[in-house]
C-alpha positions as CSV (number, residue, x, y, z in Angstrom):
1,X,-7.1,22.8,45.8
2,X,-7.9,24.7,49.2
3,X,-10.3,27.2,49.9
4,X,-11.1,28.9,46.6
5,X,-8.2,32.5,46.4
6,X,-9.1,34.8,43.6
7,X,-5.6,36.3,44.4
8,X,-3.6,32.8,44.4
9,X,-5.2,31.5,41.5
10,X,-4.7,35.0,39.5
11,X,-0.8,34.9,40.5
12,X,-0.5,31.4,39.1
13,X,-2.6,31.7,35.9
14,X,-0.5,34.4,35.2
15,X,2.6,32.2,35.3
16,X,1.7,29.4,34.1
17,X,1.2,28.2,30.7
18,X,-0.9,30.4,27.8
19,X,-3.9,28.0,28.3
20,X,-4.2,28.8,32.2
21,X,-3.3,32.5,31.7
22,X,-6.2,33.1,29.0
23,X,-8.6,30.5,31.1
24,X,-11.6,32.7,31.1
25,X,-13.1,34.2,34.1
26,X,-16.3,34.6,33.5
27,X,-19.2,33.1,30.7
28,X,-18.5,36.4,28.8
29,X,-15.1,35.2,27.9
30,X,-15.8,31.8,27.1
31,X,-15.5,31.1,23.3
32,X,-17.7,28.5,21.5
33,X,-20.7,26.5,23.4
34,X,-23.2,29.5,22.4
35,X,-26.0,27.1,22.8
36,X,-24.9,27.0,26.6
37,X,-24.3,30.5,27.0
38,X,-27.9,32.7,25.9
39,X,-29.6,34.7,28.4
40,X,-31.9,32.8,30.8
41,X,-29.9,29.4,29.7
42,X,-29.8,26.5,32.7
43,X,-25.9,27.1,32.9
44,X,-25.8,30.9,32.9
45,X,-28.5,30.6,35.6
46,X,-26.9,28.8,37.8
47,X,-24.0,30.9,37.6
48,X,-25.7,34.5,38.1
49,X,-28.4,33.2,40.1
50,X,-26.2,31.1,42.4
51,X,-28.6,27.5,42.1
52,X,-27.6,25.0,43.7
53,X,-28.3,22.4,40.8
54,X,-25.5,20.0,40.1
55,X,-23.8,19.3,36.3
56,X,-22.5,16.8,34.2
57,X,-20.1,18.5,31.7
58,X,-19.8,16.1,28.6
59,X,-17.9,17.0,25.7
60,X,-14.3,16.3,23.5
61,X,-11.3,17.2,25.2
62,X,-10.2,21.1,25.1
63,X,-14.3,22.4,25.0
64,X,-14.1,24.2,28.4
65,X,-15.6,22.0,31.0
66,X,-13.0,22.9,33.6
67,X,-13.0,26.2,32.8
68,X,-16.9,26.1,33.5
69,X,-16.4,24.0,36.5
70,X,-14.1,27.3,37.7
71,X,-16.7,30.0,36.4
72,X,-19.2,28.2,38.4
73,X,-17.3,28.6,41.5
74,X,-15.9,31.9,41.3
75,X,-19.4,33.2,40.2
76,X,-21.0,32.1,43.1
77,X,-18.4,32.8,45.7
78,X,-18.1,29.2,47.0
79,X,-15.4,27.1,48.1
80,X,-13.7,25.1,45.0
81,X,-12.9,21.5,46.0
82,X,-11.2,19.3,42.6
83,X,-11.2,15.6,42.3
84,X,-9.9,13.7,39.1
85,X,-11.4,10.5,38.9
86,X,-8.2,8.8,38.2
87,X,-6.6,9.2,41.4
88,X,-9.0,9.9,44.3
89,X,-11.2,7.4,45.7
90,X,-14.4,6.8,48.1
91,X,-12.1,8.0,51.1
92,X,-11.4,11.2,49.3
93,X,-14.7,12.0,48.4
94,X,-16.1,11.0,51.6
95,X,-13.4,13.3,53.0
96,X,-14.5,16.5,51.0
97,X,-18.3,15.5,51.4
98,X,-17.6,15.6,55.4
99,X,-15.8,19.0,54.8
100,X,-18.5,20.4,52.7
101,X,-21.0,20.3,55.5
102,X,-19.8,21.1,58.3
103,X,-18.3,24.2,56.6
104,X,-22.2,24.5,55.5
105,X,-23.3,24.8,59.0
106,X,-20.8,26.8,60.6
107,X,-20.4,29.7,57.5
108,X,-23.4,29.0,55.2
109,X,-21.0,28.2,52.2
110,X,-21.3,26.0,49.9
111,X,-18.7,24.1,48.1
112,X,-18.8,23.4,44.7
113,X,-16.9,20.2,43.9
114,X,-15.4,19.2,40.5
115,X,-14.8,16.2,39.6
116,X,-12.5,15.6,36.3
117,X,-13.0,12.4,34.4
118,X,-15.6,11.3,36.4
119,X,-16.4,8.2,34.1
120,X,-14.0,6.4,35.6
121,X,-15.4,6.5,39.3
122,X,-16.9,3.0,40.2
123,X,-20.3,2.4,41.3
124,X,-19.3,2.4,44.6
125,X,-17.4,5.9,44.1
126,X,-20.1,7.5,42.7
127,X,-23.2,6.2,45.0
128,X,-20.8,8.0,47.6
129,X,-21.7,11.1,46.1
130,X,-25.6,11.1,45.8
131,X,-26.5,11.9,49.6
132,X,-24.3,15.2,49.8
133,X,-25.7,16.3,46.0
134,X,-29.2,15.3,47.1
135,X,-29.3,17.1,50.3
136,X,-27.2,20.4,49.0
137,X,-23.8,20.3,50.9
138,X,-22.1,20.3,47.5
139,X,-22.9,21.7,44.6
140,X,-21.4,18.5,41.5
141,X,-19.4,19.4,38.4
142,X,-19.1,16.7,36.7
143,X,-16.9,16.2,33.4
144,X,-16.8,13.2,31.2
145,X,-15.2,12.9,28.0
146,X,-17.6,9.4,27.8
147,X,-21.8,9.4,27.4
148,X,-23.1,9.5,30.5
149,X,-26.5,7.6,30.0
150,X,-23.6,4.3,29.9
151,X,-20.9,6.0,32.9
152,X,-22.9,7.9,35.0
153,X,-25.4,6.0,37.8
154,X,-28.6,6.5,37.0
155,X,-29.5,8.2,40.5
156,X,-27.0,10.6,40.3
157,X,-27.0,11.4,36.0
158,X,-31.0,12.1,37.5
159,X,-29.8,14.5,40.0
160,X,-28.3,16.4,37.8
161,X,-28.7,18.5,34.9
162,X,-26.6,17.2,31.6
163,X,-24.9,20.0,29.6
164,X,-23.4,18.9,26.6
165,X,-20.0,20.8,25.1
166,X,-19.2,21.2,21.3
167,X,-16.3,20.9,19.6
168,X,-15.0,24.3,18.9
169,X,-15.7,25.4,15.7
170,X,-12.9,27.0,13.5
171,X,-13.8,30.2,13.9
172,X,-14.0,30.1,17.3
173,X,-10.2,28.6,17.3
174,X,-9.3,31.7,14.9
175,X,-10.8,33.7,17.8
176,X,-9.1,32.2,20.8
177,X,-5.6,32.4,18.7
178,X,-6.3,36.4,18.3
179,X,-7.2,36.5,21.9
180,X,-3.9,34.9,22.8
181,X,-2.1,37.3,20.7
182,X,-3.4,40.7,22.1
183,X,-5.0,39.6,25.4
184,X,-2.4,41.2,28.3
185,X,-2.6,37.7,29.7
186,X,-1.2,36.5,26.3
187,X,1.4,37.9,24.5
188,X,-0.1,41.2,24.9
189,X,-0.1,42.5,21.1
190,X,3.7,41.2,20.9
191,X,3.2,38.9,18.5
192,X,1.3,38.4,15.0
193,X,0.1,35.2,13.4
194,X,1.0,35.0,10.1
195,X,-2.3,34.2,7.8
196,X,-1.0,30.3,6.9
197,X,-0.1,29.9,10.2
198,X,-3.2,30.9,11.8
199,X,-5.0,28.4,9.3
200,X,-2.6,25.6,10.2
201,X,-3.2,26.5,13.7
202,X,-7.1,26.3,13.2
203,X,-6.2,22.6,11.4
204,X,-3.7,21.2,14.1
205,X,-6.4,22.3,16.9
206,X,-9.2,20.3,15.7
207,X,-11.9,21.8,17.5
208,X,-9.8,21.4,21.1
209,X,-8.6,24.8,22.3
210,X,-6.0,23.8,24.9
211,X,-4.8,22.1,21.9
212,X,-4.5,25.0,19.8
213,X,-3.1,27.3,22.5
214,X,-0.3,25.2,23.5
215,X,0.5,24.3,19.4
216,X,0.6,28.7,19.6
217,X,3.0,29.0,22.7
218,X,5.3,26.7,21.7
219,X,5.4,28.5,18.4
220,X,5.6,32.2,19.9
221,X,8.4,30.9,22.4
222,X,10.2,29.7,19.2
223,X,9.3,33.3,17.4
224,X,10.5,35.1,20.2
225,X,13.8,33.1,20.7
226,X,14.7,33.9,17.1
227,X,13.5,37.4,17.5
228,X,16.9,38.1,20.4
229,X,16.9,38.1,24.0
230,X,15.1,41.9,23.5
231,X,12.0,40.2,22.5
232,X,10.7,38.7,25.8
233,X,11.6,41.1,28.2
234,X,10.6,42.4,31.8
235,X,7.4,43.9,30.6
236,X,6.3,40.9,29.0
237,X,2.5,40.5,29.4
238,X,3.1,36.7,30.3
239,X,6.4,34.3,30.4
240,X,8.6,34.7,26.6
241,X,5.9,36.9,25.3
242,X,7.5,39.6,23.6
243,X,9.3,43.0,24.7
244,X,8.5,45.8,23.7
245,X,12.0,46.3,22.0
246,X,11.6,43.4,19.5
247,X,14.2,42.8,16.9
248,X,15.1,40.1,14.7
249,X,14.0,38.5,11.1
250,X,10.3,38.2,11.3
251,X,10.0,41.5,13.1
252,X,10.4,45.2,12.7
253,X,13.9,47.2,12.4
254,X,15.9,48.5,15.5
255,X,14.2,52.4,14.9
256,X,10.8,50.1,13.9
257,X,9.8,48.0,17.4
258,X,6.9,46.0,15.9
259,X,5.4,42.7,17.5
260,X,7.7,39.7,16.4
261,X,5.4,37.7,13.4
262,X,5.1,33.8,13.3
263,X,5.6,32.4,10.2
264,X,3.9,29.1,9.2
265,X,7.4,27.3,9.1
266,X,8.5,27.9,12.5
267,X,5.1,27.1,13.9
268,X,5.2,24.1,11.3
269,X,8.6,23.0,13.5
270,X,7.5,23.9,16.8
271,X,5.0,21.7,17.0
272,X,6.4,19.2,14.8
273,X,3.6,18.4,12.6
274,X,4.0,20.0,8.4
275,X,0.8,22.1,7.7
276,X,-1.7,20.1,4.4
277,X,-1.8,22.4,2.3
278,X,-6.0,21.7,1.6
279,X,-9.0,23.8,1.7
280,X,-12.2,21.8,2.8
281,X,-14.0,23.8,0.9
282,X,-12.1,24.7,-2.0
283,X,-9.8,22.7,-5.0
284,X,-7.8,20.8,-2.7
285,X,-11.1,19.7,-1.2
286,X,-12.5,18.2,-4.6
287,X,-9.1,17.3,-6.0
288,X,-8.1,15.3,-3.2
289,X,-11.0,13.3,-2.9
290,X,-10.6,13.1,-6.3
291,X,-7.3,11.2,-6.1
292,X,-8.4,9.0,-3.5
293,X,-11.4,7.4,-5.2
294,X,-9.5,7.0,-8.2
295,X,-6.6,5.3,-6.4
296,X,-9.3,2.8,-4.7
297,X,-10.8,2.1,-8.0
298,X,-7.2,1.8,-9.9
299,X,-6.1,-0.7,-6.9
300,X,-3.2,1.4,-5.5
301,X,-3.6,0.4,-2.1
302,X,-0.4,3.0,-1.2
303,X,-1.9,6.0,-2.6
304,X,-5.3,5.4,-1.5
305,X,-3.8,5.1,2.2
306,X,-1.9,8.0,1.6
307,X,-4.8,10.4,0.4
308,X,-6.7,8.6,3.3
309,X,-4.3,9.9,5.9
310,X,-4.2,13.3,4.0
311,X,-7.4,14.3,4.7
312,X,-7.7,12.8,8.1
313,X,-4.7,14.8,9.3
314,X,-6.5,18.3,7.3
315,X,-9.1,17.8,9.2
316,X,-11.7,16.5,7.1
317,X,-14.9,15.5,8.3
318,X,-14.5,12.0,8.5
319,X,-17.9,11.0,7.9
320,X,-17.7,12.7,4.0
321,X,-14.6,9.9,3.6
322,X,-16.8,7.2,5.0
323,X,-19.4,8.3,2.6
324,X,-17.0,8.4,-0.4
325,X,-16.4,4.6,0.3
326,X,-19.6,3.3,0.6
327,X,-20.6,5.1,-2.5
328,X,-18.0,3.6,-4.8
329,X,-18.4,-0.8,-2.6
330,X,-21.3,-0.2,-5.1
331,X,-20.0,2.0,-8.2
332,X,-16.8,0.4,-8.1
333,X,-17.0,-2.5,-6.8
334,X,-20.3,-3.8,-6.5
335,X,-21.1,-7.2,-7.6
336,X,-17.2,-8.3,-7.5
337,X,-17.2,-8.5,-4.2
338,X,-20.5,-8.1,-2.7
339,X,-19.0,-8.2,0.8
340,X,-17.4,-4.6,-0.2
341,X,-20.5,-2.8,0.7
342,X,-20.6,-4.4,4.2
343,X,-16.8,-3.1,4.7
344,X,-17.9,0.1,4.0
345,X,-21.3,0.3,6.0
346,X,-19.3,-1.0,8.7
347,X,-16.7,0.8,9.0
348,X,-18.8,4.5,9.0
349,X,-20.8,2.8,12.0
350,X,-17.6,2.4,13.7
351,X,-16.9,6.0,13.3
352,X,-20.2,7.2,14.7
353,X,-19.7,4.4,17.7
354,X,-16.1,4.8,18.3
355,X,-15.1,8.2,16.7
356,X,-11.5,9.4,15.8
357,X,-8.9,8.8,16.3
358,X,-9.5,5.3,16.6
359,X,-12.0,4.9,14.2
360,X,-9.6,5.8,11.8
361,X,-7.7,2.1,11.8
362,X,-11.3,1.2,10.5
363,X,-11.3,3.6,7.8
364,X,-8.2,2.0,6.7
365,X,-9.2,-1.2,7.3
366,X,-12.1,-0.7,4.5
367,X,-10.2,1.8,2.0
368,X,-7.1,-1.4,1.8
369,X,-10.6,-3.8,1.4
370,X,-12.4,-2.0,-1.4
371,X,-9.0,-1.1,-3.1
372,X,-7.8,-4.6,-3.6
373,X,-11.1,-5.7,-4.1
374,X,-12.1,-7.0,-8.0
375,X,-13.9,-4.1,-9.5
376,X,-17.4,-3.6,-11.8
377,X,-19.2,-1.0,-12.9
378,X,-21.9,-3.5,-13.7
379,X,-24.2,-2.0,-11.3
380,X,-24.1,1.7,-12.2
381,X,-24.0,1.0,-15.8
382,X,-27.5,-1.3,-15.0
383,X,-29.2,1.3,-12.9
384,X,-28.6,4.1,-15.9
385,X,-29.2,1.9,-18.8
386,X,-32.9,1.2,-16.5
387,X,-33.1,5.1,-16.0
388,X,-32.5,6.3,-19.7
389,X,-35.5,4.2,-20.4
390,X,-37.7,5.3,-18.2
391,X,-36.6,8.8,-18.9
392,X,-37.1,8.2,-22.5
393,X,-41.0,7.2,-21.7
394,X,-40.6,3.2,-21.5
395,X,-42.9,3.0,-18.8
396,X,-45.3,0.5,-19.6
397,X,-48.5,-0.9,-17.3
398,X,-47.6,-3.5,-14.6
399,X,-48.8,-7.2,-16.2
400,X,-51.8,-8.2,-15.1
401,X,-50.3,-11.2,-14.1
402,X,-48.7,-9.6,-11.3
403,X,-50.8,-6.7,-10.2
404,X,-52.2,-7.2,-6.5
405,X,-54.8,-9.7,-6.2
406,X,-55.3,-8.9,-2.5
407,X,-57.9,-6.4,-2.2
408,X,-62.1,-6.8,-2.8
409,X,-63.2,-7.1,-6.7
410,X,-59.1,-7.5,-8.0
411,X,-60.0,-10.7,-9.0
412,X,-62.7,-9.3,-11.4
413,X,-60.3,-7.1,-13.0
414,X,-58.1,-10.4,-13.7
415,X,-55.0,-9.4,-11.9
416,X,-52.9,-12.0,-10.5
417,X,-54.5,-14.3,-12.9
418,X,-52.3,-17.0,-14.3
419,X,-49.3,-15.8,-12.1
420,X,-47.4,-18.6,-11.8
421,X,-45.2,-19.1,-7.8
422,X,-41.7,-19.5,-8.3
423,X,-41.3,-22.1,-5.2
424,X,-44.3,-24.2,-6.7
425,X,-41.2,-25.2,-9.3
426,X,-38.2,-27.4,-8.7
427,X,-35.7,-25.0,-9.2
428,X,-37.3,-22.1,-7.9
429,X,-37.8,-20.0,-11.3
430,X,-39.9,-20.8,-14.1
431,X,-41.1,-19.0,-17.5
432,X,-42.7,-16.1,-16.8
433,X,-42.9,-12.0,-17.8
434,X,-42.4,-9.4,-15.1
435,X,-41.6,-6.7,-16.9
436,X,-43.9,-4.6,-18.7
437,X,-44.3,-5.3,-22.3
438,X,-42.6,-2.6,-24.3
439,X,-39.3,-4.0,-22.0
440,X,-39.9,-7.2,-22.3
441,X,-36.4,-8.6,-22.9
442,X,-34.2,-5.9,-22.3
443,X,-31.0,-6.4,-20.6
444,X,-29.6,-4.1,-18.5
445,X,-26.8,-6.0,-16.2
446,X,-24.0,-7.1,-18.2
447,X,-22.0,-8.6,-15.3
448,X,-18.1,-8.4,-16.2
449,X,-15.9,-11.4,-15.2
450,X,-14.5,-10.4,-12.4
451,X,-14.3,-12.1,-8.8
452,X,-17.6,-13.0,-7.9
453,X,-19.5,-11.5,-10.6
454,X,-18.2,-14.9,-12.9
455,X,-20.7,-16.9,-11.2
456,X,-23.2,-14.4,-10.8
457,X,-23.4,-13.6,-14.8
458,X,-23.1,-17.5,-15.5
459,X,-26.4,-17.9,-13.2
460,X,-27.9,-14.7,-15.2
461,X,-27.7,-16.4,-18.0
462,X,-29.4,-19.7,-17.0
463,X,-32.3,-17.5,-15.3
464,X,-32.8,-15.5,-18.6
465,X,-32.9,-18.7,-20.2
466,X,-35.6,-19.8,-18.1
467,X,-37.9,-16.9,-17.8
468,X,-37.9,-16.1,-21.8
469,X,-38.1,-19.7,-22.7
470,X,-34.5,-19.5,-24.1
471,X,-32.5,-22.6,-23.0
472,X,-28.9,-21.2,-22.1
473,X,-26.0,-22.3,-24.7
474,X,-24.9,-25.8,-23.8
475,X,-21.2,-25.5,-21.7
476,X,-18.2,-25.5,-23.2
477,X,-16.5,-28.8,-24.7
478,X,-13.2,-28.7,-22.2
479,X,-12.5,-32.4,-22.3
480,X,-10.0,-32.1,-25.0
């Protein structure tokens, strides 16, 4: 881009698609990223102060950092210079760099250079750039979708101040998709968003609003085109928004112009992707988690995958699912497979390293695992049985035997007397009490016989034998 043109870039947002038309122009307008935004913050400073500080933008796709990058600019009244990462190299930068100052020292402007996707510039690319941020002749916005402590030298990530974008939240998405709707820019009070649709709209966005406004135009182009060829016409705030005459199913009667209305099945087809019907925070929430820990724990690998994918696609906060699992490696599972847990632990670390949507194949990866895994309730039913009795009052005192014999004058009190140390012992266990004396001999696991939890009970038994003095019934006869 050339020497920043309020006029030329005015002409083509209002041309191009809904996303550039209703790109904000100022940090009044910018939804979301409130922490950012507050009076006297480092960002708004910079823009109504004109600083000279450089950025690093990082955040998800669709949270503004480009449309910061431009606020910046315009704000200030500086040139606007844009690099993506992907294709310019050292030459280029060197190139804009060179430009930068002598335009410095023969107008006093400053340029403001952004630079999209800046993770991927090498080293070498980005040690280019420290002399010109150091020294003033550009003013750096940086945007990275990637952390920049691990893409971002050191020298220049220390040069710069680190702002750090949020995901949209859904009610700012609702906001920017009512924006759309009335804004002049938009579709200038033309259209109306059905209630399901704006939901679905909110779901499909997933915090990203370029996401969620070009899910909306393709949508409203589709409304329009079934509304007739009145629907979009000349004094159409932006391209296909609606006319002012507007006719057709969805919209008001030829004496009745009304804005044409977007149903949830025509958005549903325009962006080609069926709305799930589920409230996070309502029955569908409960009932289909419901399902999907019941189809792990039943074995069906299918349904479990499909409820999986259900929820994923709502927009679920992934971390509740990878709770969900590692809760029921032990309910469910536990003991049977004792490797479950590990599945499970791993695969919400994944999500926290790797995040969706990739992390998702892990997810799967561990809901297939724990559903075809052998299953006991051996552990939960042990942990309650040892509850109930300690709720009930079965608390009794510690042995004396094993009380700690560490500190001054326990010795006089007799505790650790006669304790007797497991690895003195061949086999590593011998005859001895640990638990107080009104349990004495309880049992709480009752391992069942499945997968690993065969041999773990037929070990139980030979270490109850030993520590009560009860030798363990002699095998089976199986010789015939």
């Amino acid at each position: 881009m050339s020497l920043f043109d309020a006029e030329l870039a005015e002409t083509l947002a209002s041309s191009g698609p809904l996303a550039a038309r209703l790109r904000p122009r100022g940090l009044d307008e910018v939804v979301g990223q409130r922490h950012l935004l507050a009076e006297g913050s480092p960002l708004r400073r910079l823009v109504e102060g004109g600083g000279t500080t450089s950025v690093v933008l990082w955040g998800p796709p669709g949270t503004g950092k480009t449309t910061l990058a431009h606020i910046v600019s315009r704000a200030t009244r500086r040139r606007f210079r844009e690099l993506s990462a992907v294709t310019a190299g050292v030459k280029d930068v060197r190139a804009v760099v060179d430009e930068a100052r002598e335009t410095l020292s023969m107008s006093g402007v400053r340029t403001v250079l952004f630079i999209d996707e800046v993770h991927r510039f090498t080293r070498t690319q980005q040690d280019a750039l420290l002399p010109s941020v150091e020294r003033g002749w550009v003013t750096l916005v940086a945007a990275t979708t990637e952390n920049p402590f691990f893409c971002v030298v050191s020298p220049l990530l220390s040069r710069s101040l680190l702002l750090t974008l949020e995901p949209l939240t859904d009610a700012d998405i609702a906001e920017l998709a009512e924006r759309a709707v009335t804004d002049p820019r938009g579709y200038g009070g033309r259209l109306v968003l059905a209630e399901e649709a704006r939901e679905h709209l909110v779901r499909v966005a997933g915090g990203d609003a370029r996401r969620a406004l070009t899910a909306l135009e393709a949508g409203a182009e589709a409304a329009l085109a079934a509304a007739g060829p009145n629907a979009a016409g000349p004094n159409a705030a932006g391209p296909n928004a609606a006319g002012p005459n507007a006719a057709g199913p969805n919209a008001a009667g030829p004496d009745e112009a009304g804005p044409v209305r977007l149903e949830l099945d025509l958005l549903e087809r325009a962006v080609d992707r069926a709305a799930v019907r589920y409230d996070r925070e309502g029955d569908q929430h409960y009932d289909v988690v419901s399902a999907f820990i019941k189809s792990m724990r039943g074995g069906d690998v299918d349904a479990a995958l499909h409820y999986l994918a259900r929820m994923l696609e709502a927009g679920e906060d992934p971390r509740f699912v990878a709770r969900r699992m590692i809760i029921l490696a032990s309910e469910d599972v536990g003991m049977a497979d004792p490797g479950a847990l590990g599945v499970a632990v791993s695969a919400a670390q994944a999500l926290e390293l790797v995040g969706l949507p990739e992390a998702r194949l892990a997810l799967a990866q561990a809901v297939i695992h724990l559903t075809l895994a052998p299953k006991s309730n051996a552990v939960i039913t042990a942990l309650d049985a040892a509850t109930a009795d300690i709720r009930s009052g079965r608390v009794g005192p510690v042995p004396p035997h094993l009380r700690d014999a560490h500190y001054r004058g326990a010795a006089r009190l007799g505790h650790g007397e006669r304790y007797r140390y497991p690895h003195d012992h061949p086999d590593g266990v011998v005859r001895q009490q640990y638990a107080p004396d009104v349990l004495a001999g309880s049992d709480y696991y009752h391992p069942t016989g499945h997968g690993f939890e065969q041999r773990a009970g037929e070990r139980l038994l030979r270490l109850r034998g030993v520590l009560r003095g009860q030798p363990p019934d002699p095998p089976a006869d199986t010789s015939g």
